[in-house]
FITI-960102 format. One record per residue (C-alpha): x, y, z; residue number from 1; residue in one letter. Coordinates in steps of 0.05 Angstrom, whole numbers, plus 32768, in hexadecimal, padded with zeros to 4 digits. Example, Ala and Ser with C-alpha at 12.3 -4.5 7.8 and 13.67 -1.06 7.14 Angstrom:
2
{{80F6 7FA6 809C} 1 A}
{{8111 7FEB 808F} 2 S}
***
This chain:
221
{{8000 8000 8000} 1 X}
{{8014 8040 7FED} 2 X}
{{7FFF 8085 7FCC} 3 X}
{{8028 8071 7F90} 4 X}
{{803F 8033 7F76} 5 X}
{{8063 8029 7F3C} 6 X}
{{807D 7FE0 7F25} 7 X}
{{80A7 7FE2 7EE9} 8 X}
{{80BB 7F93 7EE2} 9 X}
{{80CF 7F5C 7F0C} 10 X}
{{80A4 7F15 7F25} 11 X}
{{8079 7F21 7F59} 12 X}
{{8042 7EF6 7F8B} 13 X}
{{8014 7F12 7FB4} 14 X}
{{7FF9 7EE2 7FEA} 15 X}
{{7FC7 7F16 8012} 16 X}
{{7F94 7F0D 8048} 17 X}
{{7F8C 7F5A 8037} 18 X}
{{7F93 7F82 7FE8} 19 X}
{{7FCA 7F6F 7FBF} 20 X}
{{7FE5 7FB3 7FA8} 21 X}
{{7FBF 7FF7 7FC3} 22 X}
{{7FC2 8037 7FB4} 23 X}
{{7FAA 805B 7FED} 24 X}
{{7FBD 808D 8025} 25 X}
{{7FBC 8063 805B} 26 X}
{{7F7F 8084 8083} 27 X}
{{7F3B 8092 8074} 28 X}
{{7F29 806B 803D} 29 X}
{{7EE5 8052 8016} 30 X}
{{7ED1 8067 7FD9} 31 X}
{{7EF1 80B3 7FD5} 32 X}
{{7F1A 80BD 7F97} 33 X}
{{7F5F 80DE 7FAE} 34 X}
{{7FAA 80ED 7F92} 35 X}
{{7FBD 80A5 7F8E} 36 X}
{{7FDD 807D 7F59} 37 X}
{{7FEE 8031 7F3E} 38 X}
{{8018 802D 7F04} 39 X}
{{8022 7FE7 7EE6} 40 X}
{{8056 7FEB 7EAF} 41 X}
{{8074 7FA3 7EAB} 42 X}
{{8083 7F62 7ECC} 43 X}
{{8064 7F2B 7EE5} 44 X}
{{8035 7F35 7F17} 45 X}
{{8000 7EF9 7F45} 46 X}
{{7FD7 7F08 7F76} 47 X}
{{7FA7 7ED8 7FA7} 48 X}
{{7F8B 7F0C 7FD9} 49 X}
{{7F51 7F08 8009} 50 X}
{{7F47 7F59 8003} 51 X}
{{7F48 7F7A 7FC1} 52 X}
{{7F85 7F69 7F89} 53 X}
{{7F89 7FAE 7F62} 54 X}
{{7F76 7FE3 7F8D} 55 X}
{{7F77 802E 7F7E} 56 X}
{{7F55 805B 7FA1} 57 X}
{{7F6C 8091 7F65} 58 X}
{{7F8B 8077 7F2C} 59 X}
{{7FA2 8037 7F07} 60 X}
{{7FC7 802A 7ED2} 61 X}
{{7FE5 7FF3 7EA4} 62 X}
{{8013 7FF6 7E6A} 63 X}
{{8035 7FB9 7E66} 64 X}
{{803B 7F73 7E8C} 65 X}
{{8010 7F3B 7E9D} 66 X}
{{7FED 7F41 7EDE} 67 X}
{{7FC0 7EFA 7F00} 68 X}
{{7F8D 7F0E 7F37} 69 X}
{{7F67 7EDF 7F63} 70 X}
{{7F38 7EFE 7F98} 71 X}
{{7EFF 7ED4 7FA9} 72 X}
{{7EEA 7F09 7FE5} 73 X}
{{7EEC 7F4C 7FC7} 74 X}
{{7EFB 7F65 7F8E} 75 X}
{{7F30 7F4F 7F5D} 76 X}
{{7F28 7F96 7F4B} 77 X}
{{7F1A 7FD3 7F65} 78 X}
{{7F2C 801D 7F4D} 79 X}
{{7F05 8054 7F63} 80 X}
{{7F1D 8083 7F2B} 81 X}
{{7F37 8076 7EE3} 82 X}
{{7F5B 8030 7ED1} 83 X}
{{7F71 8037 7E94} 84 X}
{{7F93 7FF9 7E70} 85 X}
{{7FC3 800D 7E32} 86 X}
{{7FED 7FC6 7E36} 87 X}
{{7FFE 7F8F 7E51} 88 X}
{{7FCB 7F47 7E67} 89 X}
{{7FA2 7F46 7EA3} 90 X}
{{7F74 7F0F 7EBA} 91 X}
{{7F51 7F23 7EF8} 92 X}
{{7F1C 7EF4 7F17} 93 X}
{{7EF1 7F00 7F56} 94 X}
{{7EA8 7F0D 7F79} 95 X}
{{7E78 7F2C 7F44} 96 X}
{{7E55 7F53 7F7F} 97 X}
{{7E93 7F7A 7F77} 98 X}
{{7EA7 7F7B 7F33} 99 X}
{{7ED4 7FB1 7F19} 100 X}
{{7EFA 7FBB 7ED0} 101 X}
{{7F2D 7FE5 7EAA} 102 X}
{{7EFE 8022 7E99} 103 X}
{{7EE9 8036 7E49} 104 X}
{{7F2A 8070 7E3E} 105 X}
{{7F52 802B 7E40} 106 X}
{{7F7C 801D 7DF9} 107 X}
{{7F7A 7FD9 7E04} 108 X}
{{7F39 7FAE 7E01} 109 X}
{{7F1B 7F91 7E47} 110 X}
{{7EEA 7F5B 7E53} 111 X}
{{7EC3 7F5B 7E95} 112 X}
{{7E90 7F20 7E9E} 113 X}
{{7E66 7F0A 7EE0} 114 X}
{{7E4C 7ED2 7EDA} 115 X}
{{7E06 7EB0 7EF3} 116 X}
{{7E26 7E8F 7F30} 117 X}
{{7E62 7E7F 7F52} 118 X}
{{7E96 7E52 7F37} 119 X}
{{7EC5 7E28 7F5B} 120 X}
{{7F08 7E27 7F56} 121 X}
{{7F28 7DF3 7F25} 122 X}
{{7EFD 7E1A 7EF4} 123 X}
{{7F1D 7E17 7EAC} 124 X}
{{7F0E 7E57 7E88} 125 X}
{{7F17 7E5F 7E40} 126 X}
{{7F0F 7E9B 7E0F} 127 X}
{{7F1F 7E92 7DC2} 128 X}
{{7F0B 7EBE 7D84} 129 X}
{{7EC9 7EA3 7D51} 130 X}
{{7F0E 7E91 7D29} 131 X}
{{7F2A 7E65 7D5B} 132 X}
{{7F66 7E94 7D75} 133 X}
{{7F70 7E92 7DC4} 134 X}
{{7F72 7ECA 7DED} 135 X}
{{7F6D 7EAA 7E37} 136 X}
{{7F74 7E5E 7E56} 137 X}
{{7F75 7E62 7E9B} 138 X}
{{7F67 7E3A 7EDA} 139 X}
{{7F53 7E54 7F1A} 140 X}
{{7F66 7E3F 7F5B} 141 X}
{{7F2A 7E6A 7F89} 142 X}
{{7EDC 7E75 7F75} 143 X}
{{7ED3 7EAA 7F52} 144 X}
{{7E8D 7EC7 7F29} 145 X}
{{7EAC 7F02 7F05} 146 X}
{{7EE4 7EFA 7ED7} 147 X}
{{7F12 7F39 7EB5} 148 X}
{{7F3C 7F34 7E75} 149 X}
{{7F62 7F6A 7E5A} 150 X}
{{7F98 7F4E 7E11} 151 X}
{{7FAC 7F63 7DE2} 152 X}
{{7F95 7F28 7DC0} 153 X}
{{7F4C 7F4F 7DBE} 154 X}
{{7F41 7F74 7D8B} 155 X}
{{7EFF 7FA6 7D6D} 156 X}
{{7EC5 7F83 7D4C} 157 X}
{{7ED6 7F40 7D5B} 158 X}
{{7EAF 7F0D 7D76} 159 X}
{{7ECD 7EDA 7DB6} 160 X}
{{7EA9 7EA9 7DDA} 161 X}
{{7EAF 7E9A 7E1D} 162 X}
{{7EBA 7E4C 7E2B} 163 X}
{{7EB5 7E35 7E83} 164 X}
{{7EC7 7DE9 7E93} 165 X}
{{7EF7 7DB3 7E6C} 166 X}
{{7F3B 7DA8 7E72} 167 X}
{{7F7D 7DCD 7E5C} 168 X}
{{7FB8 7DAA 7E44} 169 X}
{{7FF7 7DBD 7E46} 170 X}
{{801F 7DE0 7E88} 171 X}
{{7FFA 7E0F 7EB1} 172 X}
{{8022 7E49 7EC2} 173 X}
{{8001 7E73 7F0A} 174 X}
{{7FC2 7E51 7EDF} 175 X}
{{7FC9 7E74 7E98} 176 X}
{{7FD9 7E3A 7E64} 177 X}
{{8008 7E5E 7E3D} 178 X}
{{8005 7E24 7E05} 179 X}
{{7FDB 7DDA 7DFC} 180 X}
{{7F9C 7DD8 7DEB} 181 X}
{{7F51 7DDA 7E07} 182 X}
{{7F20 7DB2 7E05} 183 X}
{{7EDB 7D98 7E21} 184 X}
{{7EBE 7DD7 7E47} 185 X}
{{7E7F 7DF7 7E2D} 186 X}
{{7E74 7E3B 7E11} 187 X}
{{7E52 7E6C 7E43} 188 X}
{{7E4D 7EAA 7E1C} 189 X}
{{7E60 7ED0 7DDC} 190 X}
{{7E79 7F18 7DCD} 191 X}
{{7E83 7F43 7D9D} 192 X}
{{7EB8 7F7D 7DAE} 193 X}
{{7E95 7FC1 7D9F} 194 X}
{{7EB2 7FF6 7DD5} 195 X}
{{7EF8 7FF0 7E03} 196 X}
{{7ED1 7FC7 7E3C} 197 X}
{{7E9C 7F97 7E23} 198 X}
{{7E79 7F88 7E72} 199 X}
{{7E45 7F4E 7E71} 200 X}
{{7E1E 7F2F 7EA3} 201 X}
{{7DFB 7F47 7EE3} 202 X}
{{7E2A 7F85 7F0B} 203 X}
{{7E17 7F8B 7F4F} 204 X}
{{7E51 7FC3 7F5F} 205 X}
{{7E61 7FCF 7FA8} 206 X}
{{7EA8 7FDA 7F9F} 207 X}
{{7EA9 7FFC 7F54} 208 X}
{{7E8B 8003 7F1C} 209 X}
{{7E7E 7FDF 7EDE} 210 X}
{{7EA0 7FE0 7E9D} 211 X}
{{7E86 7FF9 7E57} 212 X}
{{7E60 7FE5 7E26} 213 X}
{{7E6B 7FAD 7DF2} 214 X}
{{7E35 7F74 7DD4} 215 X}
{{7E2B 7F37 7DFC} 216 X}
{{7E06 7EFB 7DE5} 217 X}
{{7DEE 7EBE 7E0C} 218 X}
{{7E15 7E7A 7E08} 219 X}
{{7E05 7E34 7E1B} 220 X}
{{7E00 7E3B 7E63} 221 X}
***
């Protein structure tokens, strides 16, 4: 916790019973926006908290790295001001009562989904393009009911369906499956990318608020 934080590069795990990295002043608190700042500009970066992963009680930012939240308790996210997203991956999964995401002056494209209940962990998710390119295999290790992806990979008017269940081959890495293959889950929903945060499913938002817009269409539950 600090009113700044800045991480450039470098490996790091967070094991919290508390938030992972905070930008805060130390006193007070709640939802007031103030003078304080998260940069994330590189490295390697995985949290399992019990409080919050990214907090910011000002301002977030990512450029470049690959950041892997788990926060079954609160939220994987939570900014009370502007998170904007320019680079990098994030996969951030959590309570949906409490859902958060990179907000709409972000470059790069964000996906926030809650879905209809919670799901335990062992839960394979799965993303891929209607042309079969993947932008997310991951396995979690805590329940979760709200998922966040931010890639690269995304990109403007295309279509990506969402796949829970099956198996992953291949070596999990902090749960991503950099390489293998997927198979056997079932496809929950499908997108269409139309605006810099496509946010589907139901938002209950206690700690945040919800991301933009973006076309959402039912899967096989």
């Amino acid at each position: 916790e600090s009113k700044s934080i800045t991480i450039n590069n470098g490996t790091i795990y967070i094991t919290s019973s508390d938030d992972g990295f905070n930008a805060a002043g130390g006193t007070g608190g709640g939802e007031a926006v103030g003078d304080y700042y998260l940069y994330i500009n590189g490295g390697y970066i995985v949290m399992n908290t019990g409080g919050d992963g990214i907090d910011s009680n000002g301002y977030a930012e990512m450029t470049d790295g690959v950041v892997i939240v788990q926060s079954p308790a609160q939220s994987a996210i939570d900014v009370n001001g502007v998170f904007n997203v320019t680079g990098g991956f994030l996969v951030a999964v959590g309570p949906s009562r409490m859902a958060d995401a990179p907000d709409d002056t972000s470059t790069q494209y964000s996906l926030l989904l809650n879905f209809d209940s919670v799901l335990p962990a062992g839960t394979v998710l799965h993303i891929q393009s209607s042309d079969g390119n993947e932008v997310l295999t991951f396995e979690t290790s805590r329940e979760f009911q709200s998922l966040v992806v931010s890639s690269p990979e995304f990109v403007a008017g295309a279509t990506y369906d969402v796949y829970t269940g099956g198996s992953a081959s291949g070596v999990a890495i902090d749960g991503l499956y950099p390489d293998g293959s997927y198979s056997g889950g079932a496809r929950y929903i499908s997108f269409t990318i139309s605006s810099p945060v496509t946010s589907l499913g139901t938002v209950s938002n206690m700690g945040g608020r919800p991301g933009g817009g973006g076309q959402g269409e039912g899967g096989g539950h």
